[in-house]
mmCIF file of the N, C-alpha and C atoms, coordinates in Angstrom:
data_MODEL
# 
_entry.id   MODEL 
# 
loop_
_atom_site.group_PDB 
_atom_site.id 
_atom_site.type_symbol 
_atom_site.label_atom_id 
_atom_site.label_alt_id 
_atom_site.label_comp_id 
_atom_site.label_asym_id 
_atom_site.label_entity_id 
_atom_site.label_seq_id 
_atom_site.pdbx_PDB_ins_code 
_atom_site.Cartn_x 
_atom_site.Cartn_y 
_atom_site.Cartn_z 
_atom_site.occupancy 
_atom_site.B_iso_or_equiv 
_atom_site.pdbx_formal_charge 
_atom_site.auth_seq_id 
_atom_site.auth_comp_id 
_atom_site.auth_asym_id 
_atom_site.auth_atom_id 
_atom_site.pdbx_PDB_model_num 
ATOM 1   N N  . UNK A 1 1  ? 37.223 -95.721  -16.870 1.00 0.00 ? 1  UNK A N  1 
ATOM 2   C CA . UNK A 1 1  ? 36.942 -95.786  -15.439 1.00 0.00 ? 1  UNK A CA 1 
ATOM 3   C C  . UNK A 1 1  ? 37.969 -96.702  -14.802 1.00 0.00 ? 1  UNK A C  1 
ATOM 4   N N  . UNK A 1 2  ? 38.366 -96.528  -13.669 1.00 0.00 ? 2  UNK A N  1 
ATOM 5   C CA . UNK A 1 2  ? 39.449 -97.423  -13.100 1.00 0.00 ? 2  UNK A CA 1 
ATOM 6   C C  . UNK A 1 2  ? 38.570 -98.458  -12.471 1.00 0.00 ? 2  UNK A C  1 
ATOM 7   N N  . UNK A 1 3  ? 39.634 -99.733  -12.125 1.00 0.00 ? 3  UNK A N  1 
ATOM 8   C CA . UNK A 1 3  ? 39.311 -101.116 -12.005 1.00 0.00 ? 3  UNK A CA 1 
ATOM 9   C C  . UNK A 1 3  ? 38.326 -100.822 -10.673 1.00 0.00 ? 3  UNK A C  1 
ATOM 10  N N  . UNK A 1 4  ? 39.061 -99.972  -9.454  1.00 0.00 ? 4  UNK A N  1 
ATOM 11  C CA . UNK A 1 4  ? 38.276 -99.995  -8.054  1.00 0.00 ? 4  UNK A CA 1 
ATOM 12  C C  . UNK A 1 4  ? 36.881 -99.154  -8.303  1.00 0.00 ? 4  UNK A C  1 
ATOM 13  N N  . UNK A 1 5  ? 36.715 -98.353  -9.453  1.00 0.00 ? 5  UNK A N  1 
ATOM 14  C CA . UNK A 1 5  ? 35.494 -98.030  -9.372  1.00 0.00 ? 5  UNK A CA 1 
ATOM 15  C C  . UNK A 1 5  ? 34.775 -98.550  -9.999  1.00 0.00 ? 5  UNK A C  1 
ATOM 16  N N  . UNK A 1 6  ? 35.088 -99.329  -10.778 1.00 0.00 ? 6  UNK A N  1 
ATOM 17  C CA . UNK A 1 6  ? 34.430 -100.648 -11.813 1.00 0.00 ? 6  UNK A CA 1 
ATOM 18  C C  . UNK A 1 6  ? 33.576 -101.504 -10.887 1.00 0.00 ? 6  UNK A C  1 
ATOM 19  N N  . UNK A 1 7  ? 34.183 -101.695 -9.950  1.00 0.00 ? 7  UNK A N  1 
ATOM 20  C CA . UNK A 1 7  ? 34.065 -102.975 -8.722  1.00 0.00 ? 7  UNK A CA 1 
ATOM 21  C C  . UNK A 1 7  ? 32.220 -102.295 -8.174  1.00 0.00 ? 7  UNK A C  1 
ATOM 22  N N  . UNK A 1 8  ? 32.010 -100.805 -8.114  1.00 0.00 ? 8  UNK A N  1 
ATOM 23  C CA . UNK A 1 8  ? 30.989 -100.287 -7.474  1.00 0.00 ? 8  UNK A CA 1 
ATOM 24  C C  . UNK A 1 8  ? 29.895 -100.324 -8.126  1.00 0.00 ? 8  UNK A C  1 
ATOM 25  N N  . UNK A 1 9  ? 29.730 -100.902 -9.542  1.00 0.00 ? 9  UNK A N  1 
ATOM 26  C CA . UNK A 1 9  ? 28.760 -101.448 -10.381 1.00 0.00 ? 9  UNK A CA 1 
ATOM 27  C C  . UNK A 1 9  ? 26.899 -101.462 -10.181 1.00 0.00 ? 9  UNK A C  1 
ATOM 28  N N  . UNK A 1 10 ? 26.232 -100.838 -10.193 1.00 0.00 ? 10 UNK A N  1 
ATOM 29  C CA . UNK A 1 10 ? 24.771 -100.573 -10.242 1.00 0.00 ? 10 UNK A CA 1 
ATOM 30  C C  . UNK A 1 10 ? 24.738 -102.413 -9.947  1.00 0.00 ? 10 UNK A C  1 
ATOM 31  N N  . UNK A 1 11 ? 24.919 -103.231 -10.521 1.00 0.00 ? 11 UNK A N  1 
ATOM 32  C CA . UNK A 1 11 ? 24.300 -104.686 -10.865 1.00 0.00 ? 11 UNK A CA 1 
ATOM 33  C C  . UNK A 1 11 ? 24.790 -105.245 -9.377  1.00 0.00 ? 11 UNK A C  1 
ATOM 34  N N  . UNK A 1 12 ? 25.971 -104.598 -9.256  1.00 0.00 ? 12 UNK A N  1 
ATOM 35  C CA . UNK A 1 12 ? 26.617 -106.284 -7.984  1.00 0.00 ? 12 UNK A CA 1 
ATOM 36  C C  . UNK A 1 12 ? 25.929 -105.427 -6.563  1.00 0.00 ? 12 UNK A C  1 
ATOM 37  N N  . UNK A 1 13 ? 26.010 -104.274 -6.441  1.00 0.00 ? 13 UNK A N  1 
ATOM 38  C CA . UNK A 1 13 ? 25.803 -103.733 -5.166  1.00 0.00 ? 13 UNK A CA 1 
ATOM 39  C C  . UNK A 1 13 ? 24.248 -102.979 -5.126  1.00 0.00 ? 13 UNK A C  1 
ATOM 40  N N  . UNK A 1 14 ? 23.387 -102.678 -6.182  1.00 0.00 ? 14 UNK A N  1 
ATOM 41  C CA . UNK A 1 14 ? 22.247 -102.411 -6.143  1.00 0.00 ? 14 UNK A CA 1 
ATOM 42  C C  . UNK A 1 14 ? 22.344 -100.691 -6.090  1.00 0.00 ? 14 UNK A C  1 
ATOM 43  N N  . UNK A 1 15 ? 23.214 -99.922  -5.570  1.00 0.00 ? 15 UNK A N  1 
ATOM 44  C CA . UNK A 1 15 ? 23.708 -98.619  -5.253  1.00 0.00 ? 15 UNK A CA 1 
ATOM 45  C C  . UNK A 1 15 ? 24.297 -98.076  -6.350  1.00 0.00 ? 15 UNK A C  1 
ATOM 46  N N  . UNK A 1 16 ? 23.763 -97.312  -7.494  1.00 0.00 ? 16 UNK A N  1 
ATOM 47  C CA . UNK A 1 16 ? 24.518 -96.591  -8.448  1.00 0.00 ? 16 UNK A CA 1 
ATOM 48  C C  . UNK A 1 16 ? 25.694 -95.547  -8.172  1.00 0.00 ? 16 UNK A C  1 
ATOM 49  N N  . UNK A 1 17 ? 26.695 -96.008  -9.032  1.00 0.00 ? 17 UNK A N  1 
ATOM 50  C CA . UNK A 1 17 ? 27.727 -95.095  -8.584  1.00 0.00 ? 17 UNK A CA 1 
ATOM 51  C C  . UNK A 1 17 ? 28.100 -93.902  -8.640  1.00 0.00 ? 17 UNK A C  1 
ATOM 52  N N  . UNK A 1 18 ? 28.877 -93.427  -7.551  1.00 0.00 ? 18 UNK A N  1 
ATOM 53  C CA . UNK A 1 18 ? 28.786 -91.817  -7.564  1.00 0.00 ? 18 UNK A CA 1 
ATOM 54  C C  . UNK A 1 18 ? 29.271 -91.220  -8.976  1.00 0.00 ? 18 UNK A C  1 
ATOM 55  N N  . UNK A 1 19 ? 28.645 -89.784  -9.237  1.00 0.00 ? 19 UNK A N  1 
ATOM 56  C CA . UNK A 1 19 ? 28.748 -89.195  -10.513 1.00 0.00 ? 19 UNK A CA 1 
ATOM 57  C C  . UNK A 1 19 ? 29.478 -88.366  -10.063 1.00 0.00 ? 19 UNK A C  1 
ATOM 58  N N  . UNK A 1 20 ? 30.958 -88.006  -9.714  1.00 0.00 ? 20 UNK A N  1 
ATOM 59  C CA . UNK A 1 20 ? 31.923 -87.381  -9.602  1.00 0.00 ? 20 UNK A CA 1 
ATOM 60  C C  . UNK A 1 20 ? 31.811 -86.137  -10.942 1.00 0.00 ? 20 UNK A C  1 
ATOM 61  N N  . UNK A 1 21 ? 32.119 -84.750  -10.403 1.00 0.00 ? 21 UNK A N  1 
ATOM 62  C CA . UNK A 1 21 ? 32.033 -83.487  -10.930 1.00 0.00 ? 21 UNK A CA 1 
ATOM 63  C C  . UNK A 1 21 ? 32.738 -82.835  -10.420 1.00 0.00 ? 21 UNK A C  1 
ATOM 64  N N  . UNK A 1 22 ? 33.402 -82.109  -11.598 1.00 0.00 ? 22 UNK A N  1 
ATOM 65  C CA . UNK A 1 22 ? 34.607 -81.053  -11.318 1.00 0.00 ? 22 UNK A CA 1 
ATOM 66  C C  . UNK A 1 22 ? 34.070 -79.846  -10.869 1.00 0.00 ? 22 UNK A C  1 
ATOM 67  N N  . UNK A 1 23 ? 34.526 -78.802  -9.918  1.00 0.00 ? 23 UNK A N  1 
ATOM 68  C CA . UNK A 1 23 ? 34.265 -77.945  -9.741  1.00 0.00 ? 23 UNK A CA 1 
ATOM 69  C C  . UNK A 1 23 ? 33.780 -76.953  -10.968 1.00 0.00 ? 23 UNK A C  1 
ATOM 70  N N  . UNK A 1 24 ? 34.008 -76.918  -11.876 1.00 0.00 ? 24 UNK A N  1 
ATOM 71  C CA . UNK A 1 24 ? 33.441 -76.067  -13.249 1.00 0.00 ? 24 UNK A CA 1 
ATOM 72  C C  . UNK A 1 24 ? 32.146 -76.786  -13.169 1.00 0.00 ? 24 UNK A C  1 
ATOM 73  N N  . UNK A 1 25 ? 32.080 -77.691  -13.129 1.00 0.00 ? 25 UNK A N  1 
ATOM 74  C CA . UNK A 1 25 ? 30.601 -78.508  -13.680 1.00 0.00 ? 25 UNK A CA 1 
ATOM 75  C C  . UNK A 1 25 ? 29.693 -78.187  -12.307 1.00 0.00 ? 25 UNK A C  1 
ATOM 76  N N  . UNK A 1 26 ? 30.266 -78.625  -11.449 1.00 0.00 ? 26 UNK A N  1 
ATOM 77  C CA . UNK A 1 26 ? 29.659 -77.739  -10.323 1.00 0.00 ? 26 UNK A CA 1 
ATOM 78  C C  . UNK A 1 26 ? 29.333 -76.662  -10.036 1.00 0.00 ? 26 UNK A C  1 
ATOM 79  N N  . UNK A 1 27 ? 29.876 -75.390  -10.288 1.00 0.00 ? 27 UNK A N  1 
ATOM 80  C CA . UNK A 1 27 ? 29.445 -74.692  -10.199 1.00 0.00 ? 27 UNK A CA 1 
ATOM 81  C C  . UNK A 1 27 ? 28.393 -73.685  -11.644 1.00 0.00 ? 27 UNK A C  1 
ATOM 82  N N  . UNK A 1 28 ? 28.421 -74.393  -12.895 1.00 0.00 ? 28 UNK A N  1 
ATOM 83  C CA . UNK A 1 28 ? 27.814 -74.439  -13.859 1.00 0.00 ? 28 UNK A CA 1 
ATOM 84  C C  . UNK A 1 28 ? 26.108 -75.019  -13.267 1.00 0.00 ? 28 UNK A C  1 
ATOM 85  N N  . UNK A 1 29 ? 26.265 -76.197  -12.706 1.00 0.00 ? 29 UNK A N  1 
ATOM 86  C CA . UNK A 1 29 ? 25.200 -76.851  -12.092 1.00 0.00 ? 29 UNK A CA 1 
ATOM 87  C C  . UNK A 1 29 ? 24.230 -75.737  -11.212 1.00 0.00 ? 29 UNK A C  1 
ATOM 88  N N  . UNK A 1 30 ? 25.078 -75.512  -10.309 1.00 0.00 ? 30 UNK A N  1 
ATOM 89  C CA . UNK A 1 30 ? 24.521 -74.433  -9.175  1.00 0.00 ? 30 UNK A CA 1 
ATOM 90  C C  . UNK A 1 30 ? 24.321 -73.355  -9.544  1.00 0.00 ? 30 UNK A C  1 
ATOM 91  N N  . UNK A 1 31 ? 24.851 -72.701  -10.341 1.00 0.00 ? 31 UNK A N  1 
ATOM 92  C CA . UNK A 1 31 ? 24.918 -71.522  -10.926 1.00 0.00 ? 31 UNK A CA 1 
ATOM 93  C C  . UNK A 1 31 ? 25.209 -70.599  -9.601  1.00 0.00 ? 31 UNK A C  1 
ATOM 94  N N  . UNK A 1 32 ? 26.768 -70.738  -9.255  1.00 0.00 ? 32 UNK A N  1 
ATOM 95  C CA . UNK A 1 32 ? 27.597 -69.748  -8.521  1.00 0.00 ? 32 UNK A CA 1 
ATOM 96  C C  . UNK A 1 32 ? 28.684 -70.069  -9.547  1.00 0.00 ? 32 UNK A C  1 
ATOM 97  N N  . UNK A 1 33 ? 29.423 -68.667  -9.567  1.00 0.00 ? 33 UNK A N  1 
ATOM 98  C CA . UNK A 1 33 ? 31.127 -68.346  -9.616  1.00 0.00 ? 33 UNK A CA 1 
ATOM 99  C C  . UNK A 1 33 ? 31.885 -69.743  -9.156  1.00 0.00 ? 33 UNK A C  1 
ATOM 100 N N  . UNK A 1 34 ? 32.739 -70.301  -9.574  1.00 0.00 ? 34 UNK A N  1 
ATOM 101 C CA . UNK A 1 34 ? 33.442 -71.282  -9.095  1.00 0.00 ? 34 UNK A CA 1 
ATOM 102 C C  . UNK A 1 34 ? 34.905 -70.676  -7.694  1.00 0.00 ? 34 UNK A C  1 
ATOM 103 N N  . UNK A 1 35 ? 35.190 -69.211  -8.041  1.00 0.00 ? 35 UNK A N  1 
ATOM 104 C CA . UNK A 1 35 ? 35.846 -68.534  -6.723  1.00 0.00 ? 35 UNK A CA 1 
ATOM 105 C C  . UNK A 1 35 ? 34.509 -69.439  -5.503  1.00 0.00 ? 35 UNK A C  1 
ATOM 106 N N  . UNK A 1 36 ? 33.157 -68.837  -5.388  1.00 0.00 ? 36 UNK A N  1 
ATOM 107 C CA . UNK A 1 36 ? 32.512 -69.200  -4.764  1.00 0.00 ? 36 UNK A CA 1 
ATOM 108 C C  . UNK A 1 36 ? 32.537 -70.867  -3.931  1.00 0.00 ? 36 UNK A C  1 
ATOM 109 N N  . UNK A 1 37 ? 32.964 -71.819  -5.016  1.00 0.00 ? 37 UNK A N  1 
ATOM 110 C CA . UNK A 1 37 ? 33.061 -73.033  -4.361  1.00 0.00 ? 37 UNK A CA 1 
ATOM 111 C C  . UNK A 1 37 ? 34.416 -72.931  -3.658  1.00 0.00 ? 37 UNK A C  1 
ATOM 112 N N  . UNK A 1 38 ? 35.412 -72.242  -3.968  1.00 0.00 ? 38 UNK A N  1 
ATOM 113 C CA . UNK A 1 38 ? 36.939 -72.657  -3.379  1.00 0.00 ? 38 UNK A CA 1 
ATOM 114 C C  . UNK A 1 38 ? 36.855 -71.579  -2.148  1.00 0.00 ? 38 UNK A C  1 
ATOM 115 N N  . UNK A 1 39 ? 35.652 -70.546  -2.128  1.00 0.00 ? 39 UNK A N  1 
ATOM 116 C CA . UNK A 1 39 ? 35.948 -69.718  -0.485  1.00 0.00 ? 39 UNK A CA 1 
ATOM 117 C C  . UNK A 1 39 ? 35.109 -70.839  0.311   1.00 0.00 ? 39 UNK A C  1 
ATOM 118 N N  . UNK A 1 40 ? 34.040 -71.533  -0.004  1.00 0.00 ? 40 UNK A N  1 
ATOM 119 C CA . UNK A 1 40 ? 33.266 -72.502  0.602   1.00 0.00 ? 40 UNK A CA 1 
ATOM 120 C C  . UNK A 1 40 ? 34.327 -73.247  1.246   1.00 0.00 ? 40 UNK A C  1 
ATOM 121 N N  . UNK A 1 41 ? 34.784 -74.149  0.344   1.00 0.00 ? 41 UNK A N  1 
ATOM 122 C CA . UNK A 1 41 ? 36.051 -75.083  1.125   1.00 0.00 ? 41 UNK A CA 1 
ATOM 123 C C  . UNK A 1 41 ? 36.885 -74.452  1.575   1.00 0.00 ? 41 UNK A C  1 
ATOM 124 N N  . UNK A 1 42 ? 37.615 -72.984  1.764   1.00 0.00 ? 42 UNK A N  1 
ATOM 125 C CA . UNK A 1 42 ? 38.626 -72.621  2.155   1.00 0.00 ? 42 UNK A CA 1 
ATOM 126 C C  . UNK A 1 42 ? 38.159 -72.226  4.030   1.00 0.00 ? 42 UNK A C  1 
ATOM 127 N N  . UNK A 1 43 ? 36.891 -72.181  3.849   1.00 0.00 ? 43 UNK A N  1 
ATOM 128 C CA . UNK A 1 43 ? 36.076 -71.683  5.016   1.00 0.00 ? 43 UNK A CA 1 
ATOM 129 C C  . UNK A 1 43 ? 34.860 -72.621  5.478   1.00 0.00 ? 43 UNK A C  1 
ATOM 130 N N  . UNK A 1 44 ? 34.775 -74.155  5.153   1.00 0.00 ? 44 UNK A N  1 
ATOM 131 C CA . UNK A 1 44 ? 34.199 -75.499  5.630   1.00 0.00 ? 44 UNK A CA 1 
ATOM 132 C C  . UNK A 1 44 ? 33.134 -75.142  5.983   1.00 0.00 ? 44 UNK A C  1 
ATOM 133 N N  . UNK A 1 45 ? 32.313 -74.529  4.433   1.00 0.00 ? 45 UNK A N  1 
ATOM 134 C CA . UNK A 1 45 ? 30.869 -73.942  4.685   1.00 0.00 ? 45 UNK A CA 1 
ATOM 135 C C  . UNK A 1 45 ? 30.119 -74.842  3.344   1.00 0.00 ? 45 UNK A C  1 
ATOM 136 N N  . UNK A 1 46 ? 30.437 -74.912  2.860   1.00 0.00 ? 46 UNK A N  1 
ATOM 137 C CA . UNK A 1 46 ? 29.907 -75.464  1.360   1.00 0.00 ? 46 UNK A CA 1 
ATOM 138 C C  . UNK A 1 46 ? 29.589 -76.973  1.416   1.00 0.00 ? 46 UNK A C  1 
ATOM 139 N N  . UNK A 1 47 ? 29.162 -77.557  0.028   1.00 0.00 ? 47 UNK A N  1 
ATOM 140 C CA . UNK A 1 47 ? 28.794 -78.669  0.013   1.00 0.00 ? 47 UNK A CA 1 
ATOM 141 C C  . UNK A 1 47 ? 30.203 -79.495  0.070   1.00 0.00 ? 47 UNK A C  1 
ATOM 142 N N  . UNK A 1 48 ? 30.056 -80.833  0.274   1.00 0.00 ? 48 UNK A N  1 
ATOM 143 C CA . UNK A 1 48 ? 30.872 -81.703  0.937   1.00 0.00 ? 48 UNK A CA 1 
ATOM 144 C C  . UNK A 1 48 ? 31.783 -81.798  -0.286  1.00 0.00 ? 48 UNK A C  1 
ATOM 145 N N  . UNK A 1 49 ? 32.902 -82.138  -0.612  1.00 0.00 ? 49 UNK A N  1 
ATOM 146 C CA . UNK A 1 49 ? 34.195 -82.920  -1.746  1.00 0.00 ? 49 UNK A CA 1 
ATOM 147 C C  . UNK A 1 49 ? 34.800 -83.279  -1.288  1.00 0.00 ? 49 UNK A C  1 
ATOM 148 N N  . UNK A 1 50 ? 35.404 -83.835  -2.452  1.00 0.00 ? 50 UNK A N  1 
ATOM 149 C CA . UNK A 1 50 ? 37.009 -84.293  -1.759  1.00 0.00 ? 50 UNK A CA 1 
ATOM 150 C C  . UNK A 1 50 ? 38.026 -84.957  -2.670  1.00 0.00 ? 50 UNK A C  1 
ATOM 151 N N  . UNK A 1 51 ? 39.206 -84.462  -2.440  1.00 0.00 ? 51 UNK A N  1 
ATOM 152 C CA . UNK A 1 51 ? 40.433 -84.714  -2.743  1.00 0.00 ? 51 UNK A CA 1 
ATOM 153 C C  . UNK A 1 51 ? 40.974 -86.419  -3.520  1.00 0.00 ? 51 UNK A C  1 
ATOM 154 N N  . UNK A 1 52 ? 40.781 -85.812  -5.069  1.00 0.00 ? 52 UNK A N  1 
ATOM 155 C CA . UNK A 1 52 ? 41.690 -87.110  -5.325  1.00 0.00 ? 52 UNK A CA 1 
ATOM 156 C C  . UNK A 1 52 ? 43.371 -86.963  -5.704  1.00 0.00 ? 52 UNK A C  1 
ATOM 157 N N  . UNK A 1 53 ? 43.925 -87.224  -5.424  1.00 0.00 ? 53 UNK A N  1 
ATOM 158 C CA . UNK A 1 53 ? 45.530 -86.291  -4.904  1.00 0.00 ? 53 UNK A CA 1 
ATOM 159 C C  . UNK A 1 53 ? 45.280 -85.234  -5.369  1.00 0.00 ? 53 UNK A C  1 
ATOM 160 N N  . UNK A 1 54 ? 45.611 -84.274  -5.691  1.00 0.00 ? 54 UNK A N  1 
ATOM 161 C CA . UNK A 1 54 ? 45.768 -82.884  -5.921  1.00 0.00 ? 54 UNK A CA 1 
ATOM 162 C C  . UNK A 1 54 ? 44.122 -82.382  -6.891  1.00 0.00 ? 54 UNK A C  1 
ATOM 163 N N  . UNK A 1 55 ? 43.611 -83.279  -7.071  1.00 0.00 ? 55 UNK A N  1 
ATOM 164 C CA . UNK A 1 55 ? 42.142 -82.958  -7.519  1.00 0.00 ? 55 UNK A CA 1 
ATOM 165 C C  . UNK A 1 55 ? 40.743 -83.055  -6.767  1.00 0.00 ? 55 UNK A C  1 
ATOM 166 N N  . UNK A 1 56 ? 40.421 -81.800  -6.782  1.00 0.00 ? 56 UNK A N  1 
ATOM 167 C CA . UNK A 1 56 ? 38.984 -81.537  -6.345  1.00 0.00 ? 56 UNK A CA 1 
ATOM 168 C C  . UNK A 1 56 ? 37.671 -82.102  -7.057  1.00 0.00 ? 56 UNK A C  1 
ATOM 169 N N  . UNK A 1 57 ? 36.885 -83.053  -6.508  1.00 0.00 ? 57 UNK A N  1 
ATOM 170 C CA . UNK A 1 57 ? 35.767 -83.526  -6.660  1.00 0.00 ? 57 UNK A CA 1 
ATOM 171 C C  . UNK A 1 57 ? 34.822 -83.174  -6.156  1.00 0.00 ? 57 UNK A C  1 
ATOM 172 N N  . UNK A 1 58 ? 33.189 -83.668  -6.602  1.00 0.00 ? 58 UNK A N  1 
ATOM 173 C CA . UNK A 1 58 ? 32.211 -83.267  -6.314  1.00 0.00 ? 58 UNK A CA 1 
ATOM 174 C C  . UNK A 1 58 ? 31.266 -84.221  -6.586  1.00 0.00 ? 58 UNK A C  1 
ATOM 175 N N  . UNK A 1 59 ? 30.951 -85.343  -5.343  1.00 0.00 ? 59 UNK A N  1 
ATOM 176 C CA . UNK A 1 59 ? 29.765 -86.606  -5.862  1.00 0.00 ? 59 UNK A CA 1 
ATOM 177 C C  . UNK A 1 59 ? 28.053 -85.373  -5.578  1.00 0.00 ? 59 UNK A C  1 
ATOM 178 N N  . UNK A 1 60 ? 27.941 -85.710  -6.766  1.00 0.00 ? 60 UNK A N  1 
ATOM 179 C CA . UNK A 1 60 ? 26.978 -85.072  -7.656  1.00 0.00 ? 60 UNK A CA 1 
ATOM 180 C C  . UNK A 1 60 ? 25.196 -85.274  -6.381  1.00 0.00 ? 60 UNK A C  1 
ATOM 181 N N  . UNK A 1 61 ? 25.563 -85.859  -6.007  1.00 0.00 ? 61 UNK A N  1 
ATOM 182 C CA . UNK A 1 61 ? 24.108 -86.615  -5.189  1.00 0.00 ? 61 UNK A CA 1 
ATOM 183 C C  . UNK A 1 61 ? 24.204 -85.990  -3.749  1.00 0.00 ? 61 UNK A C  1 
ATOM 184 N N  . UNK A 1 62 ? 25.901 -85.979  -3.626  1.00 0.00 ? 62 UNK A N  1 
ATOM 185 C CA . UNK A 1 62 ? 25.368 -85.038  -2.376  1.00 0.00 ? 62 UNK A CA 1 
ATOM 186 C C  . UNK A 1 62 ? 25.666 -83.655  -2.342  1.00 0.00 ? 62 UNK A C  1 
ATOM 187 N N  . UNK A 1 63 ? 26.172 -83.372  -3.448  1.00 0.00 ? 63 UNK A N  1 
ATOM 188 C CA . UNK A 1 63 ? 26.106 -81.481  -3.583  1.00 0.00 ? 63 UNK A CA 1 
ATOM 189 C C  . UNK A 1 63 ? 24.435 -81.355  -3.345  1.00 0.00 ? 63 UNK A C  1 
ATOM 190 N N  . UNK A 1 64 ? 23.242 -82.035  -4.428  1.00 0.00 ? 64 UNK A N  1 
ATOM 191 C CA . UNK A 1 64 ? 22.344 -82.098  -4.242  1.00 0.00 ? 64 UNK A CA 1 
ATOM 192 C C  . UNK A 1 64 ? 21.357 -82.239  -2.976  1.00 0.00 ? 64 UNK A C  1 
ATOM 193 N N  . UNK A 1 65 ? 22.292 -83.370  -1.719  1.00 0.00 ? 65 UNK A N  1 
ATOM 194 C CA . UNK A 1 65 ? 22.078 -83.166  -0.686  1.00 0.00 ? 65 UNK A CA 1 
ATOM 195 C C  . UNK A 1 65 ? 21.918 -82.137  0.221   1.00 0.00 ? 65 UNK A C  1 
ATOM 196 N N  . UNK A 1 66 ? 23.358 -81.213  0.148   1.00 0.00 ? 66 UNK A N  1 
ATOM 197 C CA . UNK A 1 66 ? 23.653 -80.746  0.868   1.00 0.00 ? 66 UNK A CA 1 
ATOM 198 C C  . UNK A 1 66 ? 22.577 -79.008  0.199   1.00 0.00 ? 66 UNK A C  1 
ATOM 199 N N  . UNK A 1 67 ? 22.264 -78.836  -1.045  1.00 0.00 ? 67 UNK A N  1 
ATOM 200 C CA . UNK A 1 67 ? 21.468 -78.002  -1.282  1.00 0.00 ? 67 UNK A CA 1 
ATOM 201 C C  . UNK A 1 67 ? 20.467 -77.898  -0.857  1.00 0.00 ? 67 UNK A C  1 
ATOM 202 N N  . UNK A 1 68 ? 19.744 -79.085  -0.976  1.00 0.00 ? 68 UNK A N  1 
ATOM 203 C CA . UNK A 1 68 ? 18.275 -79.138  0.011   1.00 0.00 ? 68 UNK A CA 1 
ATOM 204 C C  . UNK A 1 68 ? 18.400 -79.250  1.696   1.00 0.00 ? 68 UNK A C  1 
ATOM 205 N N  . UNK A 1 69 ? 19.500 -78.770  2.190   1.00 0.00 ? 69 UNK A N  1 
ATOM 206 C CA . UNK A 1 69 ? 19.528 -78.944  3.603   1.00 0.00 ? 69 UNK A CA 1 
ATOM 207 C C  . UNK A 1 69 ? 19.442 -77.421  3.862   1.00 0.00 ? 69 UNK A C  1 
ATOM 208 N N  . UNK A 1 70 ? 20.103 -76.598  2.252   1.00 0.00 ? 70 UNK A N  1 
ATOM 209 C CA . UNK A 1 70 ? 20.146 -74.776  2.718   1.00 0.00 ? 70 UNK A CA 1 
ATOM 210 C C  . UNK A 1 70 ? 18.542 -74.383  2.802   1.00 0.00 ? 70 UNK A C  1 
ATOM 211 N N  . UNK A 1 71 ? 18.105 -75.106  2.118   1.00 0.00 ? 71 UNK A N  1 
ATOM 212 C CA . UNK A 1 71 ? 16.255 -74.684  1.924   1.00 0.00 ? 71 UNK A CA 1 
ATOM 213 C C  . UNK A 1 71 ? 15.947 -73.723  3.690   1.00 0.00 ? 71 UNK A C  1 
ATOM 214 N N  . UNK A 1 72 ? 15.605 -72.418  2.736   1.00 0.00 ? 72 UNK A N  1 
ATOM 215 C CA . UNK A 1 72 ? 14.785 -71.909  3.982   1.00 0.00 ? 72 UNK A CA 1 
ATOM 216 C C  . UNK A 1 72 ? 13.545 -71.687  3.890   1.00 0.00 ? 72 UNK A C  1 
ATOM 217 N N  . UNK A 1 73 ? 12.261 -71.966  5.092   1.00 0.00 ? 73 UNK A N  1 
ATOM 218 C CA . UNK A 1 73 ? 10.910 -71.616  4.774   1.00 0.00 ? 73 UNK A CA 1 
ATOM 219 C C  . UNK A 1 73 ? 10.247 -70.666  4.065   1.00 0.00 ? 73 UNK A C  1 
# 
């Protein structure tokens, strides 16, 4: 783990740290096609990520978020 995410520690800040997931694991999780996550972002419909230089992430808590917001009655 690198030093700046070391710093985000369950103990010093009380806030467990984000569980960063690759799009495979993501979409393994969700159970969609991973094409499916990259038309999402290509078209700023999908759950939230983001860019660590040229790599696509996925904090795990709010894919989860953003799933329970699709909930329909």
């Amino acid at each position: 783990m690198s030093a700046h995410l070391m710093c985000m520690d369950i103990g010093t800040s009380g806030v467990a740290p984000p569980d960063f997931k690759t799009q495979a694991e993501i979409a393994d999780i969700i159970k969609v096609p991973e094409r499916t996550l990259e038309d999402w972002r290509l078209n700023h419909v999908g759950s939230p990520y983001m860019k660590l230089g040229r790599h696509v992430r996925y904090d795990l808590a709010e894919v989860f978020a953003w799933a329970r917001e699709q909930r329909h009655a």
